[in-house]
C-alpha positions in Angstrom: -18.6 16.1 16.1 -16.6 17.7 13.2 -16.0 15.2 10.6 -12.4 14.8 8.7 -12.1 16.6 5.8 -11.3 13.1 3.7 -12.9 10.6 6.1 -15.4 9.7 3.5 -13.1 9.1 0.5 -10.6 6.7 3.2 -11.1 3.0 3.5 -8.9 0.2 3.3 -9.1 -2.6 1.2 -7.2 -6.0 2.1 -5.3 -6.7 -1.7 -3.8 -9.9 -0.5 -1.8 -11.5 2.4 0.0 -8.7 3.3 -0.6 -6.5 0.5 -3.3 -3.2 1.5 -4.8 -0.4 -0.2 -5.2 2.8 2.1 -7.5 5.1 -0.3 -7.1 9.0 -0.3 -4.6 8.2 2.7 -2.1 10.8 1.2 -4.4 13.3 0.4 -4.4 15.2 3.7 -0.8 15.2 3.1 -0.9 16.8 0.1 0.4 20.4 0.5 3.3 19.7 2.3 4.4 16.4 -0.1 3.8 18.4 -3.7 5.9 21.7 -1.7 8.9 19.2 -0.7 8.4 17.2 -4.2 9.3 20.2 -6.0 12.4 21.0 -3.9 13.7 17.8 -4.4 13.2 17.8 -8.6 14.8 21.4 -8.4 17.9 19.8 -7.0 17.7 16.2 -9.0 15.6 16.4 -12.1 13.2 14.0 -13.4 15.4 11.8 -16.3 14.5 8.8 -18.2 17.1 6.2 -17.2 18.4 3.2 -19.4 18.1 -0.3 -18.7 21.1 -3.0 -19.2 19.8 -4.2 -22.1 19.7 -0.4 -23.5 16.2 0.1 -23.3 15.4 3.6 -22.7 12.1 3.5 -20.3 9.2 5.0 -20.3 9.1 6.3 -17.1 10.8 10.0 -16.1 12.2 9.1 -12.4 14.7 10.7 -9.7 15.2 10.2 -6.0 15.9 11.3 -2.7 17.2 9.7 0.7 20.0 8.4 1.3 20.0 5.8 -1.2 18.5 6.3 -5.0 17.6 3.3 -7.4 19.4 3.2 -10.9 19.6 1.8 -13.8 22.6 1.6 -16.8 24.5 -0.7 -18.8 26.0 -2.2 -15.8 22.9 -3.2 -13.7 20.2 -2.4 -11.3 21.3 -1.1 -8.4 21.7 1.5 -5.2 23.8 4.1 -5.6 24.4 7.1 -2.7 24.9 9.9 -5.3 23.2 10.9 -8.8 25.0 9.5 -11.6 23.8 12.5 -13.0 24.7 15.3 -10.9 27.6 13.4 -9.2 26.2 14.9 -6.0 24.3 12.8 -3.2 20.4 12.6 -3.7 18.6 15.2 -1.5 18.1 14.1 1.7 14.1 12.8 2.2 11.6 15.4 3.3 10.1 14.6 6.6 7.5 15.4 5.4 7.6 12.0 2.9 9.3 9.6 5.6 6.4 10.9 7.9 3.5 9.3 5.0 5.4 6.6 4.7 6.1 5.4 8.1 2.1 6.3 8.7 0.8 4.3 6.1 3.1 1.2 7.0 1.8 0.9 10.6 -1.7 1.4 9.3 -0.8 -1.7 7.0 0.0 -3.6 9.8 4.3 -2.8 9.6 4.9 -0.9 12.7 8.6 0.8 12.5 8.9 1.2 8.9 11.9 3.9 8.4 12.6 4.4 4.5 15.9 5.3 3.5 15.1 5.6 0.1 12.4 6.7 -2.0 12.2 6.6 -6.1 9.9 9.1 -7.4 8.2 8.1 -11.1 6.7 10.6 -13.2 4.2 9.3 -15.9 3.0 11.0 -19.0 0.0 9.3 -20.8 1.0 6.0 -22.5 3.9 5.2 -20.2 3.8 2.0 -18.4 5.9 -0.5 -15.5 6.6 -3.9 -16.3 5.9 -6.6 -13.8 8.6 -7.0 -12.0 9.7 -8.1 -8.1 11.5 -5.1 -6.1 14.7 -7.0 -4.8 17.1 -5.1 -5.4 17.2 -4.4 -1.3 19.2 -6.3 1.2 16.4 -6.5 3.6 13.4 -7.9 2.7 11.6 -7.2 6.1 10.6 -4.1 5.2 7.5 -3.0 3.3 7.3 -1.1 0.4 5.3 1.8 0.8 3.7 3.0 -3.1 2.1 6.8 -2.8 0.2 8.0 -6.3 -0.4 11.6 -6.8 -2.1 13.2 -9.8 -4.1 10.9 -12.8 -5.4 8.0 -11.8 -3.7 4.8 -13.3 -4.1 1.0 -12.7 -1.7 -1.1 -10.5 -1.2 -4.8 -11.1 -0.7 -7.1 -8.2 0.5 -10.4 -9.2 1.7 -13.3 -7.5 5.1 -14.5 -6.5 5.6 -15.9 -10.2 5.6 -13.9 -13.3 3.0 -15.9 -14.6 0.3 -15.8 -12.2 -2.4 -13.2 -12.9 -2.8 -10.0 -11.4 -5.3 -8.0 -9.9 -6.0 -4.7 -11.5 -6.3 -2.2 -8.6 -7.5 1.2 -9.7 -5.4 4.1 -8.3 -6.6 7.6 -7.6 -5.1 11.1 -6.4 -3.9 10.2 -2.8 -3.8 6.3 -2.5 -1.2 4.5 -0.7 -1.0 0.4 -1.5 1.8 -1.1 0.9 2.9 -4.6 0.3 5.2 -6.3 2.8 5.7 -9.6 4.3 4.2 -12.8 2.1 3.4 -10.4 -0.1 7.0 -8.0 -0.6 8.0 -10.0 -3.7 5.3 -10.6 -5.9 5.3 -9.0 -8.9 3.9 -5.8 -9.8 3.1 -3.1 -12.3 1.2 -0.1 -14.0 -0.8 -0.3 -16.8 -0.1 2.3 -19.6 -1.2 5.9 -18.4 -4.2 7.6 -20.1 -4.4 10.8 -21.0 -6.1 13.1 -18.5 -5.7 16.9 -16.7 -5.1 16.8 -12.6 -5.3 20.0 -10.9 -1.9 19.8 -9.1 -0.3 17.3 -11.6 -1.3 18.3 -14.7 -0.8 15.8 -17.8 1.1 13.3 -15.2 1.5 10.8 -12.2 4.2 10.9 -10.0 4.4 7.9 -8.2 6.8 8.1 -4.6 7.8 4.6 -3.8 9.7 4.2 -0.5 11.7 1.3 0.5 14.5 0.5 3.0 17.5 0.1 0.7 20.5 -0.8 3.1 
């Protein structure tokens, strides 16, 4: 019997309550997600958004589906069309709703159909807050956290910004999916490191997909 390719580098690890790590689950995705990935940033560039206090973050993101997360002066929020561009975001690949629907039902979340998906780009020393994701009006649905290129280290916490999170290491490929008693604890990235990823170079991109409406 003929082995997979990546058997040997996928396992899953139980993070909490709800809350999994699928390792190297992306990677026999790969081709087809960096192809579309690229069509999507050639239509909605990466940008570094501003928060409404006026901080300008760290993180380079953009989005595609039929919703896109954003940040200004005047909130958080959901917003059909790029601020930017003043065009809708590109529609999401199938290719991307495909991994993420995947790696929800092997979490345990049959069903899961994103509508949105915020892609973060990372360059060494950028970082993500802990923070809650509720900026959604359904909190049924997972959230579904793909990481392509460096490795980086994701915080878990709890449901309160002061409990301590795990540290969960994060390679080329791995999937953590949260949902249920775990969708709103509080999460993170630790500042990048500088590194060299064949397909990535100096960055991470991060795809998070989510069920916005």
């Amino acid at each position: 019997m003929i082995r997979d390719l990546f058997e040997e580098d996928m396992r899953d690890v139980r993070l909490a309550p709800g809350a999994m790590l699928l390792s190297g689950f992306a990677r026999r995705f790969e081709a087809p997600c960096v192809t579309a990935l690229r069509r999507v940033v050639a239509v909605a560039p990466f940008r570094h958004m501003v928060t409404p206090g006026g901080h300008r973050m760290s993180i380079a993101m953009t989005n595609c589906g039929a919703a896109g997360w954003v940040t200004d002066r005047t909130g958080y929020r959901y917003d059909s069309h790029d601020p930017q561009t003043g065009r809708r975001w590109p529609a999401m690949p199938d290719v991307f709703a495909d991994l993420a629907a995947q790696a929800a039902a092997r979490a345990g979340f049959d069903g899961f159909a994103p509508d949105a998906c915020l892609i973060n780009r990372y360059e060494p020393g950028a970082r993500l807050s802990l923070h809650q994701d509720k900026n959604e009006r359904d909190f049924s649905a997972p959230i579904v956290s793909v990481s392509l290129g460096l490795p980086a280290v994701f915080l878990l916490g709890g449901l309160r910004r002061a409990d301590t999170p795990r540290r969960v290491p994060l390679v080329h490929g791995d999937v953590v999916v949260w949902g249920g008693p775990a969708r709103l604890r509080y999460h993170g990235v630790l500042p990048l490191e500088a590194g060299h990823h064949l397909l990535m170079g100096g960055h991470r991109i991060n795809l998070t997909f989510r069920r916005a409406a």
